[in-house]
Every structure is written in structure tokens, then in C-alpha cells.
C-alpha positions in Angstrom: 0.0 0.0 0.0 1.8 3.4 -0.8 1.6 6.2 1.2 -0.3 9.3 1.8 3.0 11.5 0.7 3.4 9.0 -1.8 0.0 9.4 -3.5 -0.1 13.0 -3.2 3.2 13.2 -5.1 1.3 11.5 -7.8 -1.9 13.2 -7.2 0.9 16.5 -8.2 2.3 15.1 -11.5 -0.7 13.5 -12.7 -2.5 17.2 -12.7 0.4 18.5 -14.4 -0.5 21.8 -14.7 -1.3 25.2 -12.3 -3.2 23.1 -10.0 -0.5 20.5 -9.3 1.7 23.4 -8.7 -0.7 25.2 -6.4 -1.3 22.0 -4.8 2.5 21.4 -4.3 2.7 25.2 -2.7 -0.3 24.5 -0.5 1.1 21.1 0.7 4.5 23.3 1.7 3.0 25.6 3.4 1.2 23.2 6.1 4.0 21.7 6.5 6.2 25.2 7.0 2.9 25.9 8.9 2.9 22.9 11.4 5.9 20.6 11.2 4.2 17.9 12.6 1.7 17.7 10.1 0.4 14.5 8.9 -0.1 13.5 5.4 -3.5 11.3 4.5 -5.4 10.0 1.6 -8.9 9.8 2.3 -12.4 9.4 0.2 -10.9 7.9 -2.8 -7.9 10.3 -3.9 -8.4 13.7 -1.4 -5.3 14.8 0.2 -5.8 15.4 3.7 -3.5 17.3 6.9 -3.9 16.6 10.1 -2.7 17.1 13.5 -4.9 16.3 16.5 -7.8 16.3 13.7 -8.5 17.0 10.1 -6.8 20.3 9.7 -8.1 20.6 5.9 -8.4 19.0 2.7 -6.7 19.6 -0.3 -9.5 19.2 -3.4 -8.7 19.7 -6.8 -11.5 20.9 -9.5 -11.1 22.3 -13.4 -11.0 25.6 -12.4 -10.4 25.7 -8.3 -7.8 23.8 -5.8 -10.2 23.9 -2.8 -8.8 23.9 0.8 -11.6 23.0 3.4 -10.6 23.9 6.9 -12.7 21.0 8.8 -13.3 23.5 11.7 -12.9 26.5 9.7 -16.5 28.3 11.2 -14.9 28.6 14.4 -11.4 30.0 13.3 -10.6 33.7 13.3 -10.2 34.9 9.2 -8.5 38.5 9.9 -7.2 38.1 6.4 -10.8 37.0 4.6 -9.3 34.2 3.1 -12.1 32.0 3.7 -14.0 32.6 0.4 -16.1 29.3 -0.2 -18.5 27.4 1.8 -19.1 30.2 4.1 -22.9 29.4 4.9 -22.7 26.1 6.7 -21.8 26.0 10.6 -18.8 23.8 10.8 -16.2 24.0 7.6 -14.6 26.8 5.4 -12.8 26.5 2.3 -10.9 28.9 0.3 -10.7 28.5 -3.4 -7.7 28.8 -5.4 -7.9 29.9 -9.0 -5.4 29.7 -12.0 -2.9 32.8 -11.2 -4.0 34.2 -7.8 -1.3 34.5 -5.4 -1.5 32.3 -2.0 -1.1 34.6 0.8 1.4 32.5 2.5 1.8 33.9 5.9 -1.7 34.6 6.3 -2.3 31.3 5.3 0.0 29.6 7.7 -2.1 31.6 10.7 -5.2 29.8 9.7 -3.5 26.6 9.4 -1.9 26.9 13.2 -5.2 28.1 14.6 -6.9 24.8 13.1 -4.4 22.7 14.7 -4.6 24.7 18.0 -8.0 24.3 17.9 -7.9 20.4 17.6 -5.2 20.1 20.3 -7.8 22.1 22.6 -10.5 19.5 22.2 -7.8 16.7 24.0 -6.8 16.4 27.1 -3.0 17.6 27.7 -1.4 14.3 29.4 2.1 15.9 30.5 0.4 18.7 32.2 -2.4 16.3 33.7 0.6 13.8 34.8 2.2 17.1 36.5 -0.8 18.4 38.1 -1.3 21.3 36.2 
């Protein structure tokens, strides 16, 4: 069975063009975002990052690379990148078109807050073993 990294590389080449590149810049950023980001391949070919829970999705479309924050609705967006799915309750997405620039650093905000968000939902172990 080959691995999430290892089908997202794939997932890359075989698009071949601006979203495979976009895709590739996203994937970068979560990582430069969240070193201990994890890599999956979920619902039959969607790139997925996690850490303490989805973090978001990486969806690619004709005309859009779609980034769903799982959490999203609950995440502070100073920046308005959210720009997609911003009528339901729990998720947000921002849509990438052919030749818009990623704001990377405002980007990477979004992406710690989701983790920080699914690290607050579990119980810190070290600090319950030392009683604080």
C-alpha cells in the first residue's frame, strides 16, 4: 500500500499543470505551517493534513484547488481568506484559482489556529501527569 506522501506526489504530477503546482505550494505551506503535520489520503484520492484532527483538505477541481478547513467556522479569518462554503456551521474553504497568489503567511495563521483548535479539544497528558 503506498503512502499518503506517496499518493499526493502523484496526485501532483498526474494534474500536471497550475493546480499541481498550487497544490504542491499548498502542501509546503502546512508543512512550514505545522511541522508535525500529517499526510493522508482519504475518500478515494483527497489529500488530507492533520494534527490532532483534520486540519483541511486539499481538493482539486477544473478551475479551483479547494482547501476545506474542517473546523474553519470557528477560526478567526483577519485576512478573509475563507472565500467558499461560508454558509454552513462547521467547515470553510478557500478556493484557489489559476494565477491568484497564496497569501502564504496569512495562510499559515489559519492553518496553526486549526491545529490549536484540535489540540484544545484533547486532554493535555504531561500537564495532567504534573498536576497542572
Amino acid at each position: 500500500m503506498e503512502s499518503a506522501s506517496t499518493r499526493i506526489d502523484e496526485r501532483i504530477r498526474q494534474l500536471g499543470d497550475w493546480r499541481g503546482e498550487t497544490l504542491a505550494r499548498v502542501r509546503a505551506i502546512m508543512h512550514e505551517a505545522d511541522p508535525e503535520i500529517v499526510e493522508e489520503w482519504k475518500w478515494r484520492g483527497v489529500p488530507v493534513w492533520s494534527h490532532g484532527g483534520i486540519v483541511s483538505t486539499g481538493e482539486t477541481y477544473k478551475s479551483v484547488v479547494k482547501l476545506t478547513f474542517a473546523r474553519g467556522a470557528a477560526l478567526a479569518d483577519p485576512a478573509g481568506l475563507f472565500n467558499s462554503s461560508l454558509e454552513g456551521n462547521v467547515r470553510r474553504a478557500i478556493d484557489i484559482h489559476e494565477g491568484e497568489e497564496i497569501e502564504t503567511e496569512a495562510l499559515k495563521e489559519l492553518i496553526r489556529a486549526a491545529v490549536a483548535l484540535n489540540l484544545e479539544k484533547k486532554p493535555k497528558r504531561a500537564n495532567a501527569r504534573q498536576g497542572v
